[in-house]
N, C-alpha and C positions, 0 to 999 in steps of 0.2 A: 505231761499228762496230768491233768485235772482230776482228783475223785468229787463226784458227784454225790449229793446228800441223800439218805436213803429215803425214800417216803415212808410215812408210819405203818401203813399196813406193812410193809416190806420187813422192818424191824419188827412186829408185833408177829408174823409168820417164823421170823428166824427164832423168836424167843419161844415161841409156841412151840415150835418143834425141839428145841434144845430141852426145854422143861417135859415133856415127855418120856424122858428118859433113858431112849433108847439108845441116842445119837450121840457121838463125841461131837467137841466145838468143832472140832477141824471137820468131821462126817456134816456138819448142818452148812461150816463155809461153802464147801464145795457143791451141796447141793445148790445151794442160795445165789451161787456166785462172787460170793465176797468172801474177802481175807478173814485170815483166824484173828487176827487183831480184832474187825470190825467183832467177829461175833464177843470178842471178849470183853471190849468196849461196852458194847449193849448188857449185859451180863454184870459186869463192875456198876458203870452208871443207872440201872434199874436197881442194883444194890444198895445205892450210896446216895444217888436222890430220889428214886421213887417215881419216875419217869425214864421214858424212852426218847423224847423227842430230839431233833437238832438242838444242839447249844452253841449254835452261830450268834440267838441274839445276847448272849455270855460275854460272847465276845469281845476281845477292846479293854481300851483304857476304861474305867468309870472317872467320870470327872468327879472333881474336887468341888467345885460350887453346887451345893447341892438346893435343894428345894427351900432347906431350912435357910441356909444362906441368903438367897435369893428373896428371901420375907425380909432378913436381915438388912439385906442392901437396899431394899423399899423405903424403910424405916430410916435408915442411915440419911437414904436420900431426900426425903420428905423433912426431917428435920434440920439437916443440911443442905441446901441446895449446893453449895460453893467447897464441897467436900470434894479432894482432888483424888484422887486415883490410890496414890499412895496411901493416902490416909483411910482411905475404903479398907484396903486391902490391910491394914493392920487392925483396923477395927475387926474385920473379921478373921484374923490371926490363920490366915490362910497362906501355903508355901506356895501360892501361884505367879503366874506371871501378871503384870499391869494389863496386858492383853485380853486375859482372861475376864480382870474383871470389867477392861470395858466392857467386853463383847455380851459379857451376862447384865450389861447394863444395857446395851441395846435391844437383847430379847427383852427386856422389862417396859423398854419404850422409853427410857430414865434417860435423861442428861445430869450434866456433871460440871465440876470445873476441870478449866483444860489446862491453866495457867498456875505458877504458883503462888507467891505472892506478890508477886507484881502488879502494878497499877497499869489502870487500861490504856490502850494506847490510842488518844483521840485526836485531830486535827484541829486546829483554832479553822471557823472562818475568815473571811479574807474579807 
């Protein structure tokens, strides 16, 4: 069983009534139909951040490669074109994976070197 996210008027009603005064948490769940948590939840978090809203987009990992980076690897780039993955990723002294930072190199539109230092490998004509 899934709980489903309250809509705001729904929470701005439960708090309405709880700040009235008249009501315990548990007397405002039961009207409302939601658990004594929810209402205590709403109650802490209007305390503690100053909103009510869902904090679904809270959410989640935040990534590591951030905005400022991301200038960073521009620049990296631009100056280096033949700068390998590795060498990115210690430039900007980040605990990520090689993946990571291709992938923020593909949101940038950016290539890179893919080889190390090895020479290219070309065919003689015939």
């Amino acid at each position: 069983m899934s709980m489903a996210t309250l809509s705001l008027d729904l929470r701005q009603r439960i708090l309405a009534r709880y700040d009235q005064g008249k009501y315990t948490r548990n007397a405002v769940a039961q009207q409302f139909g939601v658990s004594l948590g929810m209402v205590k939840k709403l109650i802490q978090q209007r305390k503690h951040l100053g909103e009510i809203g869902s904090l679904h987009k809270r959410a989640g990992r935040k990534p590591l490669i951030t905005q400022r980076h991301q200038e960073r690897l521009q620049a990296l780039v631009a100056k280096r074109p033949d700068t390998t993955l590795t060498e990115l990723r210690a430039a900007l002294r980040l605990p990520c994976s090689l993946t990571a930072i291709h992938k923020a190199l593909v949101r940038l539109g950016l290539t890179y070197k893919k080889r190390r230092s090895a020479p290219v490998s070309r065919t003689d004509r015939t």
